[in-house]
C-alpha positions in Angstrom: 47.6 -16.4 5.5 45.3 -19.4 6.6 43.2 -16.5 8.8 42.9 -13.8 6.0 41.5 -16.1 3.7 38.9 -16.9 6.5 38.1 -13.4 7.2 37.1 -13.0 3.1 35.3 -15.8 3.0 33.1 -14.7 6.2 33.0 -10.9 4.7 32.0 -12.4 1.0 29.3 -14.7 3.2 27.9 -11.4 4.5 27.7 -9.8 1.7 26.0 -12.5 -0.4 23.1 -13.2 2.0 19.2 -13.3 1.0 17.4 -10.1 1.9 15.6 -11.0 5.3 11.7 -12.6 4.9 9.3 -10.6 4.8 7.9 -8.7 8.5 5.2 -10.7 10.1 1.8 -9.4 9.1 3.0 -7.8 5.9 2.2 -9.8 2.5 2.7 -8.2 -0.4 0.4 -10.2 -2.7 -2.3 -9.2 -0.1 -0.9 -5.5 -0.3 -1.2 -5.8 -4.2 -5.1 -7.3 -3.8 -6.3 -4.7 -1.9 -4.6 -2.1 -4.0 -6.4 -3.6 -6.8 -9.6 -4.1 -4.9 -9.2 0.1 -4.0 -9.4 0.5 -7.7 -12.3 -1.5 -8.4 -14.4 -0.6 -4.9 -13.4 2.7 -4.4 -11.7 6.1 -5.8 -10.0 4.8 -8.4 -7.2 7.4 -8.8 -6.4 6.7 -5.1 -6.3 2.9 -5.9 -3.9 3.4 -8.9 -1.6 5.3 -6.5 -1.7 2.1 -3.7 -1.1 -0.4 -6.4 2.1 1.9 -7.6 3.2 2.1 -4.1 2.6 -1.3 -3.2 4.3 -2.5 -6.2 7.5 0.2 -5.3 7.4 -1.0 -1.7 7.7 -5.1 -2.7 10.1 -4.2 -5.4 12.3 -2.4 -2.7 11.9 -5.4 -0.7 13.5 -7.6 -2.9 16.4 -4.8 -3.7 17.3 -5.6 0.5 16.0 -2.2 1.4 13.4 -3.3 4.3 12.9 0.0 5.8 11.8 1.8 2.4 9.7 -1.4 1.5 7.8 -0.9 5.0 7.3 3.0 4.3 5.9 2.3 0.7 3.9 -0.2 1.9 2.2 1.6 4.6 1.8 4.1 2.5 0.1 2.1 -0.2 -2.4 0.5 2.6 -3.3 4.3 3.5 -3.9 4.9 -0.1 -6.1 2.0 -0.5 -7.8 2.2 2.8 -8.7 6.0 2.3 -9.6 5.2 -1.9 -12.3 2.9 0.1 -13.5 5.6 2.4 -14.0 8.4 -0.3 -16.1 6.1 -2.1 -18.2 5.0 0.8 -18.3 8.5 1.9 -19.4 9.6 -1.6 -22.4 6.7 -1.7 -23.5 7.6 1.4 -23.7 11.6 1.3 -24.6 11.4 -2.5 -28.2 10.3 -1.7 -28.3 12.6 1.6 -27.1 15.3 -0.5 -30.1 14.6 -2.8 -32.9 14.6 0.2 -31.6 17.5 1.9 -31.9 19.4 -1.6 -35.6 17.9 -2.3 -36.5 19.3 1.6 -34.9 22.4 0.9 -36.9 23.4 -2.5 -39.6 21.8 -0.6 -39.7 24.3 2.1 -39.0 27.1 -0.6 -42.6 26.3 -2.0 
């Protein structure tokens, strides 16, 4: 009797442990800032998609479900990363765009 009662209380022990810390090199407050720096410095419809993934991915996290919490979260740094591209992309061929128009109606003449 004295050994089944050890083998719950090692099985319940299991069972109630924390979810593991978080990976090394992954925050999730720093996830979350540059979601919300994506928003604010970049495509902003991109950015609201990082910060809804980034908040999924930590919330998943804490549920004990590490290996969805690392998907979402890579998935939200994409999102952000990329949000920050487009609107690079867009400030730099925006004016280019402009020239190569003013040369071409230029020639035209």
């Amino acid at each position: 009797m004295g050994e089944e009662e050890k083998a719950l209380e090692t099985l319940v022990s299991i069972e109630t442990d924390p979810p593991p810390a978080s990976p090394v090199g992954c925050s999730w407050y720093s996830l979350r800032c540059l979601a919300a720096t994506s928003i604010i410095c970049g495509c902003s419809c991109l950015g609201v998609m990082a910060l809804v993934f980034a908040v999924k991915a930590e919330e998943r996290w804490k549920a004990g479900k590490p290996q969805e919490a690392l998907f979402l979260g890579n998935r939200a740094r994409r999102f952000a990363l990329f949000s920050i591209a487009v609107w690079i992309g867009a400030l730099v061929l925006g004016p280019l765009l402009l020239w190569l128009l003013s040369y071409a109606i230029a020639q035209a003449e």
